[in-house]
Backbone as numpy.savetxt, mean C-alpha at the origin, in Angstrom:
# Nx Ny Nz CAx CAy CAz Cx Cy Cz
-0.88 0.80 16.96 -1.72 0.87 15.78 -1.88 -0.50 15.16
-1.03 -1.26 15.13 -0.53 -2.26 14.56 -1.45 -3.64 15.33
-1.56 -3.44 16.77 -2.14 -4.04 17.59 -4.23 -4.38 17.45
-4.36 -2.75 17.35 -5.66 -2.32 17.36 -6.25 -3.14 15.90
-5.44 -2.90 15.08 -5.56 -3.62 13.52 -5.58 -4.98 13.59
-5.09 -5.51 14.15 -5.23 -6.80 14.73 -6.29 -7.53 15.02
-7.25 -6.15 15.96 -8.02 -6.87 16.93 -9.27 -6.37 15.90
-8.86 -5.78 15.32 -10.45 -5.41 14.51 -10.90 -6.37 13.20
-9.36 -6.95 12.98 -10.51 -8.02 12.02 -10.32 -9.45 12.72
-9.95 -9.29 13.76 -10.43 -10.59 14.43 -11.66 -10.82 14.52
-12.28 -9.23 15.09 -13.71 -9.38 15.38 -14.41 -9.42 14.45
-14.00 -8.77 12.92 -15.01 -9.08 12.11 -14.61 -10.70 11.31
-13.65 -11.43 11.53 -13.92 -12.89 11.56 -14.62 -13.32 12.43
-15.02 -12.83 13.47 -15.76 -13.41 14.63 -17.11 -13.71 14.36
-17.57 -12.52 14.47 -18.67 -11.86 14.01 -19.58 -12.37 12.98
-19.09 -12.88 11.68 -19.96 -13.52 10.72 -18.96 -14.94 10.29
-19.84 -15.99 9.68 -19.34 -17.15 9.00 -18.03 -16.78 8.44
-17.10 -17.15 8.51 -15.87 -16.97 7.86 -15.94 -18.15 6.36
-15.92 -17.52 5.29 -16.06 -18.07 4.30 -14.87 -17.82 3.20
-13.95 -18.46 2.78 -12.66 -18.53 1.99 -12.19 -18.93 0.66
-12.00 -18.16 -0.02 -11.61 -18.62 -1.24 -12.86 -19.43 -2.00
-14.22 -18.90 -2.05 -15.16 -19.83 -2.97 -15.70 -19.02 -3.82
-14.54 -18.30 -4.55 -15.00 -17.41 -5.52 -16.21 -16.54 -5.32
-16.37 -15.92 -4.20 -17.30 -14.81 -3.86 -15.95 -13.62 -2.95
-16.63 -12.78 -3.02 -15.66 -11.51 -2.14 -15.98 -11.13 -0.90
-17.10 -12.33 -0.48 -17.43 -12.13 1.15 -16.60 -13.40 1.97
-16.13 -12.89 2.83 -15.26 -13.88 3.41 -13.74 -13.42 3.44
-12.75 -14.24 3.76 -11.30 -13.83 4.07 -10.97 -13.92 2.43
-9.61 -12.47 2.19 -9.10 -12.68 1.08 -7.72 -12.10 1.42
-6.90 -12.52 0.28 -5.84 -11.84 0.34 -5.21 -11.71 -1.02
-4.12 -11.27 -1.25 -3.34 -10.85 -2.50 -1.84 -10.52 -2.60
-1.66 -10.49 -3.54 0.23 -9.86 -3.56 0.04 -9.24 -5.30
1.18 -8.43 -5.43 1.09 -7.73 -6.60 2.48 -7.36 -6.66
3.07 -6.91 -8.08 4.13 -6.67 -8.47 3.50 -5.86 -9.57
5.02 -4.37 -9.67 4.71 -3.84 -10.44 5.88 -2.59 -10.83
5.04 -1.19 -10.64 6.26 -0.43 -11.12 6.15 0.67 -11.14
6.83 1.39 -10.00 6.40 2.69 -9.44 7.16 4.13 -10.18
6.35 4.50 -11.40 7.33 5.38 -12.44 7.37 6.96 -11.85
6.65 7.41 -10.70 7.07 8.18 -9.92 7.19 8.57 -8.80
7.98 9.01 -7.89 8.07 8.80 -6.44 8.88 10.13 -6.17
8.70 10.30 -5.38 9.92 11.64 -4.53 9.88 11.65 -2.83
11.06 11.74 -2.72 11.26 12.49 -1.30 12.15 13.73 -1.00
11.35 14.06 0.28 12.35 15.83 0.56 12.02 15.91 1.78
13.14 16.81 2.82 12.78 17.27 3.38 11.78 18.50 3.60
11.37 17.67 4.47 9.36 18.93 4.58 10.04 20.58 4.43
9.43 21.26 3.33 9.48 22.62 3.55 10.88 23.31 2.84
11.59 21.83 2.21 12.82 22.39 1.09 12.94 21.65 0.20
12.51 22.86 -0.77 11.94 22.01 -1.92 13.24 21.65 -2.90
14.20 22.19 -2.64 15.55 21.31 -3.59 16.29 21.15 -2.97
15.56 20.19 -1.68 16.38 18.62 -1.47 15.72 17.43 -2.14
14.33 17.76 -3.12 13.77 16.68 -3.76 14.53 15.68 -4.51
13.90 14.34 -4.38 14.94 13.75 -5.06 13.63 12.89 -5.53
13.50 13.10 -6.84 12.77 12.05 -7.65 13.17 10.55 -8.34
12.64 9.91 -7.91 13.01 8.11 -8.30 11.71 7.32 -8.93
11.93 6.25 -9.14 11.14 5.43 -9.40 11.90 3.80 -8.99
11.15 2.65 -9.38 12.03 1.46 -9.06 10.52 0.10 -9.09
10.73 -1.00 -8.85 10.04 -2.15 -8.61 9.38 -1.93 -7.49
8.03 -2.34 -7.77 6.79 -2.29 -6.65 6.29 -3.39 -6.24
6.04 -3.09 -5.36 4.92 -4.50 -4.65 4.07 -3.97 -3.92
2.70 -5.27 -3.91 1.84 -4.90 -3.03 1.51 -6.30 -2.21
0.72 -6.37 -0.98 0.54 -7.43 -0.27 -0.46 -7.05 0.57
-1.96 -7.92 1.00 -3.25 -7.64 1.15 -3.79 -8.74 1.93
-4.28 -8.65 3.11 -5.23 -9.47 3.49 -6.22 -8.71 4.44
-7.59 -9.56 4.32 -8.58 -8.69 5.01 -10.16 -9.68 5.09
-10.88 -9.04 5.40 -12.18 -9.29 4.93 -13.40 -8.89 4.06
-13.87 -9.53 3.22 -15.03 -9.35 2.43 -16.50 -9.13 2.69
-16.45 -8.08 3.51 -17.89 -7.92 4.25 -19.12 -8.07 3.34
-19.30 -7.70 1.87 -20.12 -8.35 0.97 -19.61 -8.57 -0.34
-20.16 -8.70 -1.31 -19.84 -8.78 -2.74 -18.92 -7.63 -3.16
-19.40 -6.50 -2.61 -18.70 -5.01 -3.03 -17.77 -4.55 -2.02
-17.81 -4.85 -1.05 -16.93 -3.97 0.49 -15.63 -4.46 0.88
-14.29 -4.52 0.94 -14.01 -4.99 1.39 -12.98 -4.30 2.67
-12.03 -4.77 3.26 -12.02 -4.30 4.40 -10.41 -4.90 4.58
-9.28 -4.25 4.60 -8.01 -4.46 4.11 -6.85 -4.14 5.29
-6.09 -4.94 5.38 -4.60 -4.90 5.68 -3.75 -4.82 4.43
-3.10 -3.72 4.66 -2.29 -3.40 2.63 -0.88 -3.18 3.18
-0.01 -3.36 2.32 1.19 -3.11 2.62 1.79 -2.62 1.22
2.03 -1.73 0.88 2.51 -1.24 -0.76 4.04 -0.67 -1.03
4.50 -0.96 -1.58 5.96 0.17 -1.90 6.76 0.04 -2.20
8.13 0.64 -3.00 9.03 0.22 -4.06 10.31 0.09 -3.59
11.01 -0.83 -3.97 12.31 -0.37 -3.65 13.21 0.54 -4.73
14.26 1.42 -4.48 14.55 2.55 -5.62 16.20 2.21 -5.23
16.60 2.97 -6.31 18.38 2.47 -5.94 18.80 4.30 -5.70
17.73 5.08 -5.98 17.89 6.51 -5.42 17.79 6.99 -4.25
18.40 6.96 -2.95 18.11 7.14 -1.91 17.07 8.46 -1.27
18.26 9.77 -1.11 17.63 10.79 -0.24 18.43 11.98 -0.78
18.38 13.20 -0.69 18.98 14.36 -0.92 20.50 14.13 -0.01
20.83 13.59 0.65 21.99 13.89 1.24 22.74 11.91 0.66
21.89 11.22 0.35 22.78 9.97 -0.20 22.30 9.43 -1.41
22.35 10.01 -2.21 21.50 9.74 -3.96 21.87 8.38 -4.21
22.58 7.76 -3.56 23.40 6.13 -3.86 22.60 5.17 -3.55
21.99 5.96 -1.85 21.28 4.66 -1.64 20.26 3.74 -2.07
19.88 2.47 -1.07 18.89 2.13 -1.83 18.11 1.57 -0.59
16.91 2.01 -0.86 15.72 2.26 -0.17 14.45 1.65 -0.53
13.83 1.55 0.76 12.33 1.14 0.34 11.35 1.86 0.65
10.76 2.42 0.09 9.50 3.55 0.41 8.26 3.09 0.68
7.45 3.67 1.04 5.75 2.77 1.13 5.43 2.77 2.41
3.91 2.29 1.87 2.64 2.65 3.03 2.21 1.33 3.33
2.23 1.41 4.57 1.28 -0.01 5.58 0.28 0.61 6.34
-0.90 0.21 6.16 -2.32 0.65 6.91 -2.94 -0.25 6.81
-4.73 0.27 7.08 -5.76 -0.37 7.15 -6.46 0.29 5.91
-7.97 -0.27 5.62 -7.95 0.31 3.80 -9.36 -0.28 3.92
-10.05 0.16 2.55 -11.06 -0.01 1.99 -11.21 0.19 0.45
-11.76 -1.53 0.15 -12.08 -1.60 -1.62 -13.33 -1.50 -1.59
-14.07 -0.90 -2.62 -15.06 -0.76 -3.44 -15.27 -1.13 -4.65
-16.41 -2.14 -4.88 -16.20 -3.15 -6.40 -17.79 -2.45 -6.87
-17.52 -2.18 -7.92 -18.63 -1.34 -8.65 -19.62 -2.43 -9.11
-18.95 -3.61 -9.89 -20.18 -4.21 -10.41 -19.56 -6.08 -10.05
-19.77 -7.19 -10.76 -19.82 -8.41 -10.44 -18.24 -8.92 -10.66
-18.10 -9.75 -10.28 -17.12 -10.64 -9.91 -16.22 -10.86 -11.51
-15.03 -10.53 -11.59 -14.40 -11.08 -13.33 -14.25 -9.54 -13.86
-14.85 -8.43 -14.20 -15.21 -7.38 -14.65 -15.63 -6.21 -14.09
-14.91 -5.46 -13.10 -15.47 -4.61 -12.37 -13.82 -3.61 -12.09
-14.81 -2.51 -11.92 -13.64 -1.15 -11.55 -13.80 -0.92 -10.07
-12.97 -0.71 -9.77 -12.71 -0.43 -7.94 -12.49 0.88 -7.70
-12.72 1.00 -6.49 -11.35 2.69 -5.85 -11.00 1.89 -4.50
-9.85 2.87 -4.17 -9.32 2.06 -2.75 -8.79 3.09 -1.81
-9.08 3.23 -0.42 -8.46 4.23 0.05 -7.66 3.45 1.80
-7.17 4.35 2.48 -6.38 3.61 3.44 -5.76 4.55 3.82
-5.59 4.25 5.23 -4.80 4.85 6.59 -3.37 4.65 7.28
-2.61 5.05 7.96 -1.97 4.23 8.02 -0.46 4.49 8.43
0.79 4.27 8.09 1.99 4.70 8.34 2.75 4.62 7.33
3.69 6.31 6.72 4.44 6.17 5.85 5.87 5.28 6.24
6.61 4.68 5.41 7.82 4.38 6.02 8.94 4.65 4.65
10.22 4.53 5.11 11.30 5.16 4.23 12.37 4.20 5.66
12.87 3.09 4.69 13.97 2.27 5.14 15.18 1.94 4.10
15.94 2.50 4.88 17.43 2.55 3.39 17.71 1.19 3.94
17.85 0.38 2.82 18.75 -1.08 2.93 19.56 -1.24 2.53
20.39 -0.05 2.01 22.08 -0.68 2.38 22.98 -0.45 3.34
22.72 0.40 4.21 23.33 0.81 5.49 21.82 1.24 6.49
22.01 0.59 7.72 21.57 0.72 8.96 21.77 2.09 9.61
22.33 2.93 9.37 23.10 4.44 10.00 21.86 5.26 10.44
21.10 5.46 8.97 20.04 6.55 8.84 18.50 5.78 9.43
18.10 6.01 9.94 16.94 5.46 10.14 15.67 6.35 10.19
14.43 6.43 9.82 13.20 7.39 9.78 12.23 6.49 10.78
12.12 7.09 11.31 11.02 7.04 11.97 9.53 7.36 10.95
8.74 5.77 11.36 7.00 6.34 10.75 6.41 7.16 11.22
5.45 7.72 10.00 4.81 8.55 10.42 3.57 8.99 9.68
2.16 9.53 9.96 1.61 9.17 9.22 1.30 9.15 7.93
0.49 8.33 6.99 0.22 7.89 5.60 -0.97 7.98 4.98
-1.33 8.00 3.88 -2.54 8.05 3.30 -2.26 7.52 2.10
-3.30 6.66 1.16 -3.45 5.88 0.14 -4.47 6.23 -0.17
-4.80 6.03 -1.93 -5.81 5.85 -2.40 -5.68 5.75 -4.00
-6.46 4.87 -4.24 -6.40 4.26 -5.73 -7.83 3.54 -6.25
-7.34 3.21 -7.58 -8.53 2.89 -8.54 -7.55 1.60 -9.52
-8.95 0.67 -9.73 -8.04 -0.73 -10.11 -9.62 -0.86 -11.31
-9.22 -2.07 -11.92 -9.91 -2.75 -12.66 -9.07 -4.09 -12.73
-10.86 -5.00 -12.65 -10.55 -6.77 -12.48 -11.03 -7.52 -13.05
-9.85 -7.74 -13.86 -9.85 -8.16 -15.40 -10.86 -9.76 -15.36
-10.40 -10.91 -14.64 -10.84 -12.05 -14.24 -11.31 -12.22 -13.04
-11.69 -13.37 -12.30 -11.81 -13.51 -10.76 -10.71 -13.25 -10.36
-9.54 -13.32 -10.14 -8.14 -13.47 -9.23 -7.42 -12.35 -10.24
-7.43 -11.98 -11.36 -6.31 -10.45 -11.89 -6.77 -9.21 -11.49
-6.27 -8.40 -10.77 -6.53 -7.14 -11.24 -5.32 -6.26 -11.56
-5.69 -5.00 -12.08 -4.35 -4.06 -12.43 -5.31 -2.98 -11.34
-4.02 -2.54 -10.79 -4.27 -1.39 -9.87 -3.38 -0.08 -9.63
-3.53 0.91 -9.66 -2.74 2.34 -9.53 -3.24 2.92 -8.30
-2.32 3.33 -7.44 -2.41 4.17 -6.17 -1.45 5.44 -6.11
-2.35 6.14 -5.25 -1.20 7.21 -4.69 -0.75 7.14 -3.46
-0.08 7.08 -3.14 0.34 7.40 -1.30 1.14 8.74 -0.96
1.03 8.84 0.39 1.90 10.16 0.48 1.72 9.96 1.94
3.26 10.59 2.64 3.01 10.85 3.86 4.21 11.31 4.34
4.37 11.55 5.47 5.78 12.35 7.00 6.85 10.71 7.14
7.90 10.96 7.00 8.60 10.27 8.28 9.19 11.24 8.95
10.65 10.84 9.68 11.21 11.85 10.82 12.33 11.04 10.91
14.06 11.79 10.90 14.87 11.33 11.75 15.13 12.63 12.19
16.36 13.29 12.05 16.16 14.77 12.08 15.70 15.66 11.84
15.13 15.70 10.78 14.10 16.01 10.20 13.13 15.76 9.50
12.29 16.37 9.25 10.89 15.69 8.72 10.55 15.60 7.31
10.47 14.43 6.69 10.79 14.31 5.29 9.36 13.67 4.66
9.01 14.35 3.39 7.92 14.64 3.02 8.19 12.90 1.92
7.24 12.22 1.90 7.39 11.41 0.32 6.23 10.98 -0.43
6.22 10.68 -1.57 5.03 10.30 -2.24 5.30 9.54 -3.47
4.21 8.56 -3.43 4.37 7.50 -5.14 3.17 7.36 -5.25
3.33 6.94 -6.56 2.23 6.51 -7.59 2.92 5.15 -7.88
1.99 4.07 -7.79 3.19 2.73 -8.12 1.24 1.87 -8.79
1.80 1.36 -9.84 0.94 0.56 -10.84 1.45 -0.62 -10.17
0.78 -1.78 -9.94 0.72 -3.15 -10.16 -0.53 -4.25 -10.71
0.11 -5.54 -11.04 -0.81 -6.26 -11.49 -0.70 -7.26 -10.34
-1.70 -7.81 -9.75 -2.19 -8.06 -8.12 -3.02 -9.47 -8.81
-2.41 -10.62 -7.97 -3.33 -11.92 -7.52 -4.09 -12.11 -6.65
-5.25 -11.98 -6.33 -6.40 -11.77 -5.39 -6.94 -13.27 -5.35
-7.06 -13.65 -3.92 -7.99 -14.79 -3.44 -9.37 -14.50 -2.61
-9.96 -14.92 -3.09 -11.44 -14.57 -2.30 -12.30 -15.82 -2.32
């Protein structure tokens, strides 16, 4: 998946003038964001009190292409780390979140405009304080709505949700707010 994503915005750098950072949204851009994911849960699929609700520090991280003023065309990487692990290790501490491919929509001009954002992709759930447990990805879905305050601020809210798998199949989902530095 990871590969194919690769090769698809190669070609659309190929394909037209590659144009960077000259304050327009056509051309290569990218971003990072920090923020703060005030709700999140995971469970195993299909039992509903093994839920374990968290929240924790967010990030986001973005590069892609600007097919015009309004379109753009995304590598996203989003998700929090929580010091609440899982129904069977409430201690741990984990990183939740979605890596895909994506699409922004800019309603009106450059400085002042509301977005939506949606995206494909792979859930993941990696505990970082012990190596033991491991999940397997599996798939993800995103989608959100931002407003951009200046050329380079925006504030943005998403949802994600999706499957991983070690033994079983564990359901998760966040809502994580950040405020995002955008180059275009």
């Amino acid at each position: 998946m990871q590969k194919i994503c690769y090769i698809i915005i190669l070609i659309l750098l190929l394909s037209q003038p590659v144009l960077a950072f000259d304050a327009e949204r056509e051309g290569i851009v990218i971003g990072g964001g920090i923020g703060y994911a005030p709700s999140a849960y995971t469970e195993i699929s299909g039992f509903l009190s093994s839920r374990v609700k968290t929240n924790g520090v967010a990030g986001s991280l973005m590069a892609g292409y600007g097919y015009n003023e309004n379109t753009l065309f995304l590598l996203m990487i989003e998700g929090f780390k929580t010091n609440n692990g899982t129904f069977s290790d409430t201690s741990a501490k984990a990183w939740q979140g979605f890596t895909g491919v994506g699409v922004r929509f800019y309603f009106d001009d450059i400085g002042s405009s509301f977005f939506i954002s949606s995206g494909i992709g792979l859930q993941r759930f990696i505990k970082t304080q012990n190596n033991s447990v491991t999940h397997e990805s599996g798939l993800g879905f995103l989608a959100g709505a931002g407003y951009e305050f200046t050329e380079n601020f925006q504030l943005q809210t998403t949802f994600s949700n999706g499957q991983t798998r070690n033994s079983f199949r564990w359901d998760h989902v966040q809502f994580i707010m950040t405020v995002s530095f955008v180059l275009y």
